[in-house]
C-alpha positions in Angstrom: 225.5 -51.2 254.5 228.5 -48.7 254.7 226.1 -46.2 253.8 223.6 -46.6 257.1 226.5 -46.7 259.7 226.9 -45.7 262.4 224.6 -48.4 263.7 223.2 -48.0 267.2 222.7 -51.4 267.7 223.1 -55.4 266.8 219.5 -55.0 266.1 219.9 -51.9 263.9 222.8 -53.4 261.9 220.8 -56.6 261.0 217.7 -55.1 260.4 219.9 -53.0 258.0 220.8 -55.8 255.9 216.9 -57.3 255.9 216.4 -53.3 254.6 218.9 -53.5 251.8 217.9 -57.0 250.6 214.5 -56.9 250.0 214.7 -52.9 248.8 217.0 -54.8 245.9 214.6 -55.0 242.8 214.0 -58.3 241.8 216.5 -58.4 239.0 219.3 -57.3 241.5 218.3 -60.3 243.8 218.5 -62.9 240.7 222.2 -61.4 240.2 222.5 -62.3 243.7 221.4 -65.8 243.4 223.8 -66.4 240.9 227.0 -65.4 243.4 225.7 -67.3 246.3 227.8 -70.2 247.3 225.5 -71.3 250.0 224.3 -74.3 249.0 227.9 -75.2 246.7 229.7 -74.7 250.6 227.2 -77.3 251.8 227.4 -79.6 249.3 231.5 -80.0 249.9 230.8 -80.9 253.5 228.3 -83.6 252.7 228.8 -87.2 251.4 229.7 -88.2 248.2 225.9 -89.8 247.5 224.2 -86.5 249.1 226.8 -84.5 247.1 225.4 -86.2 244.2 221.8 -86.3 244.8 222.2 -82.2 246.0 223.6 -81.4 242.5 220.9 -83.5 240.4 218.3 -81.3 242.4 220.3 -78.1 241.5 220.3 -78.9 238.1 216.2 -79.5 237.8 216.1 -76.3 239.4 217.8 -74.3 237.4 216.8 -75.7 234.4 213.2 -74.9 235.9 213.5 -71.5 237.4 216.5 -70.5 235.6 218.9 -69.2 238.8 220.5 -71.3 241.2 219.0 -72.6 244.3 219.2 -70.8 247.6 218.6 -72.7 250.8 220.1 -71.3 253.7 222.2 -74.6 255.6 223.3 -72.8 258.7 222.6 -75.3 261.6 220.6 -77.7 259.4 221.1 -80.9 259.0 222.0 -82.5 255.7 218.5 -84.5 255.5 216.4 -81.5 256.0 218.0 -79.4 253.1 217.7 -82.2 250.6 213.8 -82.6 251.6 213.6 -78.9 251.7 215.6 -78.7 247.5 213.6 -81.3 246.4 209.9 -80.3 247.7 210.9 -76.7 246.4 211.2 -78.4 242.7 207.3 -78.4 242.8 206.9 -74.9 243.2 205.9 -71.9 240.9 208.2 -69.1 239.4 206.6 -66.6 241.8 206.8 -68.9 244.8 210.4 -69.7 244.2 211.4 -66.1 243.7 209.7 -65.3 246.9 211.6 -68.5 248.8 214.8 -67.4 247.3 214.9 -63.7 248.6 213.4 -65.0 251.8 216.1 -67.7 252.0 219.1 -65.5 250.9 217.8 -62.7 253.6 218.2 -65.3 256.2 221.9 -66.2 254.7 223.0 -62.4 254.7 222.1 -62.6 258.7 224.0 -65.4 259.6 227.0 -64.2 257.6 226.4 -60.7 259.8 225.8 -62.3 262.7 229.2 -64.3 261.8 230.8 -60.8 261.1 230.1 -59.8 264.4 231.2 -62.3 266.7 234.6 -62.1 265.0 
């Protein structure tokens, strides 16, 4: 991102970060996955059962897929991101690696957008 500045525009800057995530090759993004604290940052806000329930899910997935889940929680509510976790458990190695960039790209614009407004 330091690289592209100057930036023109809101618009330029975030479209900058879509560029430079999904120009990562796939084993870059799977590094990533393993950093992310999304879901973790959720799970300390939530309730002791959903806390529980959130990290059981987490587990299967891993053990599945072999990286952590992504799910981006900004202005979700708790209910939706457990349905989404769990339903995601069905899904294929291919699909999920797809979900996960897709989901991470939309957690590296909220935490821009975040940067921004500060």
């Amino acid at each position: 991102m330091a690289d592209a500045r100057p930036f023109a525009t809101v618009e330029h800057f975030l479209s900058s970060g879509d560029d430079l995530w999904f120009s990562l090759p796939s084993v870059d993004q799977l590094e990533a996955y393993g950093r992310s604290a999304e879901l973790t940052n959720f799970i300390r806000v939530a309730d002791p059962d959903v806390q529980e329930r959130f990290r059981a899910i987490g587990d299967l997935y891993q053990e599945k897929f072999g990286f952590r889940l992504i799910v981006n929680t900004h202005g979700r509510p708790m209910n939706e991101v457990l349905a989404i976790a769990g339903a995601r458990l069905r899904n294929s190695v291919e699909t999920e690696l797809n979900l996960a960039a897709e989901e991470q790209g939309r957690i590296i614009q909220v935490r821009l957008t975040e940067l921004l407004e500060r």
